[in-house]
C-alpha positions in Angstrom: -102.4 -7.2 63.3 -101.9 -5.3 60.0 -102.8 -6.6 56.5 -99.2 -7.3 54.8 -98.9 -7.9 50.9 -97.4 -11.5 51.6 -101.3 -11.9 53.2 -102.8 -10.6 49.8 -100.5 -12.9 47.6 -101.3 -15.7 49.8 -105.2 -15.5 49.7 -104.4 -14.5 45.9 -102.5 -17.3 44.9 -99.7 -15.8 43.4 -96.4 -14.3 44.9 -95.6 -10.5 46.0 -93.8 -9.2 43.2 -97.2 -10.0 40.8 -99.2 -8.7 43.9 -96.8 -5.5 43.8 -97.1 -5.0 40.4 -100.5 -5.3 40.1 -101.6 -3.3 42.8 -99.0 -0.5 41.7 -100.6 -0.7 37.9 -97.3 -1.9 35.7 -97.0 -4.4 33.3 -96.9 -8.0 33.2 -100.1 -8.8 35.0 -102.7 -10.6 33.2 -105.9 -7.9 33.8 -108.0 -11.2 35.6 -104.9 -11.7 37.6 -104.8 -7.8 38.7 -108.6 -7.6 39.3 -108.6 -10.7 41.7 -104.9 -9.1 43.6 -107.6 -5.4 43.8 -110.6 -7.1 45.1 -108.6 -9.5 47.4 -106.7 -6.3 48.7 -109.9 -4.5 49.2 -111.8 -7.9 51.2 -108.8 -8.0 53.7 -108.5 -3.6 53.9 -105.0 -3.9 52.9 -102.6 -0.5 53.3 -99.8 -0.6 51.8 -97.1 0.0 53.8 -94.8 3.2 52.4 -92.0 3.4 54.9 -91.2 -0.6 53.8 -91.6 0.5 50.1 -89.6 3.7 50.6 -86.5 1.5 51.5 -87.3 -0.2 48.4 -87.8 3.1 46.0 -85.7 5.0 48.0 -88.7 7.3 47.5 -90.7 8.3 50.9 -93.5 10.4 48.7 -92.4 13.1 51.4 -91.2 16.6 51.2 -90.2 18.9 54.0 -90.9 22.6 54.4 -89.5 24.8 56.9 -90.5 28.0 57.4 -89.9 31.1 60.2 -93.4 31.3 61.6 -96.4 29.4 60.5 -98.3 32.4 62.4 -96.8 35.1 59.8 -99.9 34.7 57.2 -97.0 35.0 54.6 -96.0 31.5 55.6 -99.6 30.2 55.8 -100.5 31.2 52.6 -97.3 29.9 50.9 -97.6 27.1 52.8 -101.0 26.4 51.5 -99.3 26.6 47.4 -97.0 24.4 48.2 -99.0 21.8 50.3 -101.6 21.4 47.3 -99.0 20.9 44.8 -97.6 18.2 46.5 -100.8 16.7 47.2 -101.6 16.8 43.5 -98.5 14.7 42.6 -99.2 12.0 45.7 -96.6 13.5 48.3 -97.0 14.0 51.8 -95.9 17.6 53.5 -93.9 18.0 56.7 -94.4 21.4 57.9 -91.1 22.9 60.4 -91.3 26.1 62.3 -87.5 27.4 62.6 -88.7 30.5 64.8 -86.8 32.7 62.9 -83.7 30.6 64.8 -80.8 29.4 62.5 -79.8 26.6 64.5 -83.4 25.6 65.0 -83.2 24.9 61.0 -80.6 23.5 60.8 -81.6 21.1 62.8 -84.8 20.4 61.5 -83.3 20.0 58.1 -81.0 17.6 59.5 -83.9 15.1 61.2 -86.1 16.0 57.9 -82.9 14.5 55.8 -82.8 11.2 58.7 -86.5 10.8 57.7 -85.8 10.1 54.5 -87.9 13.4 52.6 -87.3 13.3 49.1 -86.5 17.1 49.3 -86.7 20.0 51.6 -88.7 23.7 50.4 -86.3 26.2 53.2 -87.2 29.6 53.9 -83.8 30.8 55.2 -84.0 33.0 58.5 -80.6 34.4 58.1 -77.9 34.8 54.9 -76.6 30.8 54.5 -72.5 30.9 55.1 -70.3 29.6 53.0 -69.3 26.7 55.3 -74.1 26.1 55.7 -74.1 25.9 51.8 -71.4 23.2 51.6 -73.3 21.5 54.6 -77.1 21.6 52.6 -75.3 21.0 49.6 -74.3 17.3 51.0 -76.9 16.5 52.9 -77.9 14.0 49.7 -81.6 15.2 48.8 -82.7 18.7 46.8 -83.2 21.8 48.7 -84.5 24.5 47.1 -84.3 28.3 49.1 -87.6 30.7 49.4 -87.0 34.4 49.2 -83.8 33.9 48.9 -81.5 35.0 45.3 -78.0 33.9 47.3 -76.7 30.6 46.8 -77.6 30.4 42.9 -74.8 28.4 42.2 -75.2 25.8 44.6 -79.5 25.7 44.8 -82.8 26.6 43.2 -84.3 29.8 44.0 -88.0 30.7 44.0 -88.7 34.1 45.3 -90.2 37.8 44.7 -89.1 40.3 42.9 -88.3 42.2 46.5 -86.3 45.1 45.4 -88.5 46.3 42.7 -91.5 46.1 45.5 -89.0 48.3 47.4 -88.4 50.7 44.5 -92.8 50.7 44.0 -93.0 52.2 47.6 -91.0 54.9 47.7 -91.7 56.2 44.3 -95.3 55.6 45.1 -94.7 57.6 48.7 -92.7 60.3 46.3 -95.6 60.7 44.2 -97.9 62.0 47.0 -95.1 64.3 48.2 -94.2 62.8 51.3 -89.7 63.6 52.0 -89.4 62.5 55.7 -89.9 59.1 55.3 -89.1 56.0 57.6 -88.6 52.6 56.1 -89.1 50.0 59.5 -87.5 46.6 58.3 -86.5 43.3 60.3 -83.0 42.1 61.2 -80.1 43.5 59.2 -79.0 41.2 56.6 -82.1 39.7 56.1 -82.1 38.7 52.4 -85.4 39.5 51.0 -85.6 42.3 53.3 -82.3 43.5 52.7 -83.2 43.8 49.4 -86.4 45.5 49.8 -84.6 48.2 51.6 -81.9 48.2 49.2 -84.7 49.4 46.5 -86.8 51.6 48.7 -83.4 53.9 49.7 -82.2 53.7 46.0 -85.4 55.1 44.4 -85.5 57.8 47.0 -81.8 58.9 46.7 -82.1 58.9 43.2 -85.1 60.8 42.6 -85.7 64.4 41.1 -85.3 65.8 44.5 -83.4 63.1 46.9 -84.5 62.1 50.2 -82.3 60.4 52.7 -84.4 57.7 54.7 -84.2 56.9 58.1 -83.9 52.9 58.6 -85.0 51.3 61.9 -84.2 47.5 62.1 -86.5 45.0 64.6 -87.8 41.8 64.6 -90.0 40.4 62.2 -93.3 39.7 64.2 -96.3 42.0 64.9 -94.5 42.7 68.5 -91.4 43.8 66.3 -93.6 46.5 64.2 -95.2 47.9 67.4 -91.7 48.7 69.3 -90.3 49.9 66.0 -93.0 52.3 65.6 -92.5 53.3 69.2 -88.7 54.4 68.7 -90.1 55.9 65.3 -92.2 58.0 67.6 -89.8 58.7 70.5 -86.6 59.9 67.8 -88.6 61.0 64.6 -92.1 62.2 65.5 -91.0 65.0 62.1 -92.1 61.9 60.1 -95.0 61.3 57.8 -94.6 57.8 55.7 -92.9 54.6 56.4 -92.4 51.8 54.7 -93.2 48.5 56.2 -90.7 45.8 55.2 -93.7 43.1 56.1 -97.2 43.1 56.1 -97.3 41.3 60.0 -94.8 44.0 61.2 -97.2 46.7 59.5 -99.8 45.8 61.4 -98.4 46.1 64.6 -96.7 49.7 63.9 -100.4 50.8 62.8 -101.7 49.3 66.3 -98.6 51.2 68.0 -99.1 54.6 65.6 -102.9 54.9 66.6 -102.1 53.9 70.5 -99.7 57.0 70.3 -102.7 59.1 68.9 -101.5 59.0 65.0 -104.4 59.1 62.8 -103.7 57.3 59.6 -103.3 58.2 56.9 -103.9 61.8 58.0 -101.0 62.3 60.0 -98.8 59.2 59.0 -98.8 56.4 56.1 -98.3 53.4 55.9 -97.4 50.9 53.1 -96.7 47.2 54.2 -95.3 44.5 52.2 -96.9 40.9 51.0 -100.7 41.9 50.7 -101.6 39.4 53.0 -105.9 38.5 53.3 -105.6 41.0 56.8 -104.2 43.9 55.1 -108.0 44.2 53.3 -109.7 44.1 56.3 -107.4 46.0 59.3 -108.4 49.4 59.7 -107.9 51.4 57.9 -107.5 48.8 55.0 -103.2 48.6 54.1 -101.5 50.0 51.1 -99.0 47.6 50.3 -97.1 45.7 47.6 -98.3 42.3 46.5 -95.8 39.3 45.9 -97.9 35.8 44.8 -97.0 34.1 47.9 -99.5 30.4 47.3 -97.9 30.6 43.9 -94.2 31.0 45.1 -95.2 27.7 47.3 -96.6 26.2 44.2 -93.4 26.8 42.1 -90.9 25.6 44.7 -92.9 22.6 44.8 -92.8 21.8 41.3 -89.4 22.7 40.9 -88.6 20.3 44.1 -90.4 17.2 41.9 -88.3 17.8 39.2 -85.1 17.4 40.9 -86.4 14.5 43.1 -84.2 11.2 42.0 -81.6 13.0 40.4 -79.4 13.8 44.0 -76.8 11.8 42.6 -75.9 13.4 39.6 -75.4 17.2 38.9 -78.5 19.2 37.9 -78.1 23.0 37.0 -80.5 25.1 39.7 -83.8 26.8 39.0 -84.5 30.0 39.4 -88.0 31.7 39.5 -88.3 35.7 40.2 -92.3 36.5 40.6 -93.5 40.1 39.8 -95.0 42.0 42.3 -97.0 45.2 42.0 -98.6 48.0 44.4 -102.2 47.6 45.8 -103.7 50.7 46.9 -106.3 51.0 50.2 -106.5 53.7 52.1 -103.5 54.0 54.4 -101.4 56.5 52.2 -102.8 60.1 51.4 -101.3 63.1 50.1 -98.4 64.8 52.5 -100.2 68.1 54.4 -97.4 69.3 55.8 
């Protein structure tokens, strides 16, 4: 049987609140009286118990993060900023896959909330309604959105600064005088990808010599980037630069672009989105635009701490926009044609 703390105060000599405080370092324990509760504690390998001090607290030391696709190395590596913040402050991560399914998480944030987390990190899959705000908004512990700039009245915001990255690509893809030009994106009404696109069509329609973009919508997954690039193919082979709402969905179109016998950048390029650690090493290596994805995990995290405990009163939101800025390989040349 487990080690309880009435054990330790019994073999100590004293009751459980002295043994509690002690063991938790606060005051009113004479420092003889705390060193015999540690070295008791430590002779009988005693654990304390955090789901029985939680109810206590009301503090599980446990935060919730749900994302679309652990897979996407977007998520992995935001993932990985947030999961060391919260270790550094002594909380526990629960990682959620929502597979880019609304009601999926939804449902996860519901059984996170039953679990007691003391707050929830959510990278929306879809535009929140009115009538999901005023649901999240109740369920009793912060939440604070990823890539997403909706909501701001209502929840703290970390995210990129996605419709300048959109605006770097197509001036950048202007710049090396490309004017048929593809922009290959995920689901419609996608947020931060909605506002990717928003910039990338804006800077081209209001440049020197406007362009009109053609805008293919598909999943966001590698599979997603491959059968966009084969319609791109198949309806507008005239073509000779897209712009690759996601790094992951970059990849597959360049898999798909060289299957079809596209050499890039010679007779396509290709700029992605999130400058994942792949995009250095596919070949060839991706042009894309970088957004600070371990510290966007990082931020939401300490901005998550910071609200902890406070649920019951009224705390005005966060919000952090991160800059993002164009890395240049070697799968964007000059337009031949």
């Amino acid at each position: 049987m487990s080690v309880t703390i009435k054990d330790v105060a019994r073999e100590s000599g004293v009751n459980v609140s002295t043994v509690s405080r002690a063991l938790n370092g606060e005051y009113g324990v004479h420092a003889d009286t705390r060193e015999l509760v540690v070295a008791v504690a430590q002779r009988l390998r005693y654990r304390p118990n955090r789901v029985a001090r939680g109810l206590v607290t009301g503090k599980s030391h446990t935060l919730g993060l749900v994302v679309s696709d652990i897979r996407n190395m977007f998520f992995s590596e935001l993932a990985r900023g947030a999961e060391d913040a919260a270790y550094r402050a002594s909380y526990d991560l629960v990682l959620c896959n929502s597979d880019l399914d609304a009601e999926k998480q939804m449902r996860y944030v519901q059984s996170l909330v039953e679990k007691r987390v003391d707050g929830i990190l959510m990278n929306s899959v879809a535009s929140l309604t009115r009538k999901q705000q005023d649901q999240l908004a109740g369920m009793g512990v912060p939440i604070v959105l990823l890539n997403r700039t909706v909501a701001r009245q209502s929840f703290s915001t970390v995210c990129a600064d996605n419709e300048g990255g959109g605006k770097l690509a197509a001036e950048y893809l202007l710049k090396l005088g490309h004017r048929r030009i593809a922009h290959l994106t995920g689901p419609k009404h996608h947020g931060n990808m909605t506002e990717r696109a928003r910039g990338f069509v804006r800077a081209l329609e209001s440049a020197a010599n406007p362009v009109e973009s053609i805008v293919i919508y598909g999943k966001n997954n590698f599979a997603g980037g491959a059968e966009m690039a084969q319609t791109l193919i198949a309806q507008h082979p005239e073509v000779t630069a897209v712009f690759v709402a996601s790094d992951t969905m970059a990849f597959g179109v360049m898999q798909a672009l060289i299957g079809a016998g596209r050499k890039i950048p010679r007779d396509i390029s290709v700029i992605g989105f999130d400058n994942v650690v792949l995009s250095s090493i596919v070949h060839p290596p991706l042009t894309t635009i970088h957004q600070p994805k371990y510290e966007i995990g990082q931020a939401a995290v300490e901005i998550l701490l910071r609200l902890t405990g406070k649920a019951e009163r009224r705390v005005a939101p966060e919000h952090r926009l991160f800059d993002v800025h164009l890395v240049e390989r070697e799968s964007c040349a000059e337009c031949a044609q």
